[in-house]
N, C-alpha and C positions, 0 to 999 in steps of 0.2 A: 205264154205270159211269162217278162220275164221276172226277177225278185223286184224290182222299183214299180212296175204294172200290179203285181200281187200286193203290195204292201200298199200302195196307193189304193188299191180296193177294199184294202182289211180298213183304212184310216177314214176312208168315204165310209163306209159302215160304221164303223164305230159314233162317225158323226152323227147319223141319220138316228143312231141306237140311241144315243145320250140327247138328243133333242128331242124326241119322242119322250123320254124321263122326265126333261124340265118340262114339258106340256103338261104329264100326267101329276107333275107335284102340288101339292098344294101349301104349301111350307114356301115362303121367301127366299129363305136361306139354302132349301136342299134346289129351288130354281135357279140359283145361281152358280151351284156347285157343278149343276150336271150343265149350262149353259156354258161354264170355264172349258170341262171336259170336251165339249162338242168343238170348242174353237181350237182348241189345244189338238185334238184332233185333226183340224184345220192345216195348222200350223204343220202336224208333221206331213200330211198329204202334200205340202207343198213342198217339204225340204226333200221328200222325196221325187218329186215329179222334177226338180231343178237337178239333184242326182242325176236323171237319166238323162236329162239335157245337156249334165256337165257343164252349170253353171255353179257358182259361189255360194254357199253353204253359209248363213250365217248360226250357230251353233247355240252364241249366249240367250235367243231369244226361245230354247227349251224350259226352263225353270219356271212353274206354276207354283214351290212352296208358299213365295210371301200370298199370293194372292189366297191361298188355301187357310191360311192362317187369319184375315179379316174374315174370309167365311164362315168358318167353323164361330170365331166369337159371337157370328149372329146368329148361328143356330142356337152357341149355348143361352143368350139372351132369349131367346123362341121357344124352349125347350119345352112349355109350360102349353104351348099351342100346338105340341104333335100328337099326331092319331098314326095309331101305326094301323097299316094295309098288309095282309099278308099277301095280296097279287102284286103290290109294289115291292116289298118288301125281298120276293121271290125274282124280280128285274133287276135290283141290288146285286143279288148273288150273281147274278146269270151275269151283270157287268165285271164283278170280278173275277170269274171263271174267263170272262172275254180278257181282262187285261192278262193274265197269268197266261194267254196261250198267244198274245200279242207279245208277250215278253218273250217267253220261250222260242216265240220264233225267231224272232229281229237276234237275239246271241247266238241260235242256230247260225243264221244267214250269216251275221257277223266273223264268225268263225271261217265261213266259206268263200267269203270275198277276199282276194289279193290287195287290194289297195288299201293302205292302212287309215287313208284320210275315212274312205267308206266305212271301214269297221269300226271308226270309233263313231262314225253316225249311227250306224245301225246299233251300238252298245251304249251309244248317249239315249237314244231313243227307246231304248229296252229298259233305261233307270229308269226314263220319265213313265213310260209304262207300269212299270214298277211303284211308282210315288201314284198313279192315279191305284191302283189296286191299294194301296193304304187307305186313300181318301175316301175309297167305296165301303172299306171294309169298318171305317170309323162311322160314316154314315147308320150303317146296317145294327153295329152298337148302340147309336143314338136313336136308332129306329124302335131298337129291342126294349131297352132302357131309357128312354130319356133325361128320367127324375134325377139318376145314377150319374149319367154321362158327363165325363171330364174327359177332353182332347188330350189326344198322347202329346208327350212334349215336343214331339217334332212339330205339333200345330202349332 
């Protein structure tokens, strides 16, 4: 398998993981956040699968912030309607454990690929990893605290 077949499978996973989440949510707000994630997901499985075909890379269509920023507003509008689950609560963590080793890979691999147009996909992709790992770990705060919860200012 080689690094575009690996990564296309970590990103088909990650789908299937974060659709699964928006199934189990019961919150409007956290279904949509993990619904972004699954497609976003999407997205990179394809820019990777077009990699190995050595087609055209469109790069601008990575960035999920603004969409993460209307999100979180409806959470904090909802805040008043979360039950926190500690079995969901524990799929939270276990997704940001999943982003933190999606990142860690993709700058690995990035390091290791010759082609610089590749490396800065697999290190654009490693941010975006990185930003969903914030967006989970803000979740888990509003999961823990709700009454408390203010979005960091990047939201």
């Amino acid at each position: 398998m080689n690094v575009y077949e690996y990564a296309m499978k970590v990103e088909k996973e990650g789908e299937a993981y974060y659709r699964e989440m928006s199934a189990k949510a019961s919150n409007p707000g956290l279904k949509r956040v993990f619904t972004m994630l699954a497609e976003e997901e999407v997205k990179h499985y394809n820019i990777f699968k077009n990699m190995m075909k050595k087609e055209n890379i469109d790069l601008d269509k990575l960035d999920i912030i603004t969409d993460t920023k209307t999100i979180f507003q409806t959470l904090l509008e909802e805040k008043d309607n979360v039950s926190l689950d500690s079995e969901h609560l524990e799929y939270y963590k276990d997704a940001i454990a999943r982003e933190d080793n999606s990142f860690e890979f993709y700058t690995e691999k990035a390091c290791e690929l010759e082609d610089e147009k590749e490396k800065k996909v697999f290190l654009q992709i490693a941010q975006e990893e990185k930003k969903h790992k914030r967006v989970l770990e803000e979740i888990v705060i509003f999961l823990e605290e709700p009454a408390d919860w203010v979005a960091s200012a990047e939201f």
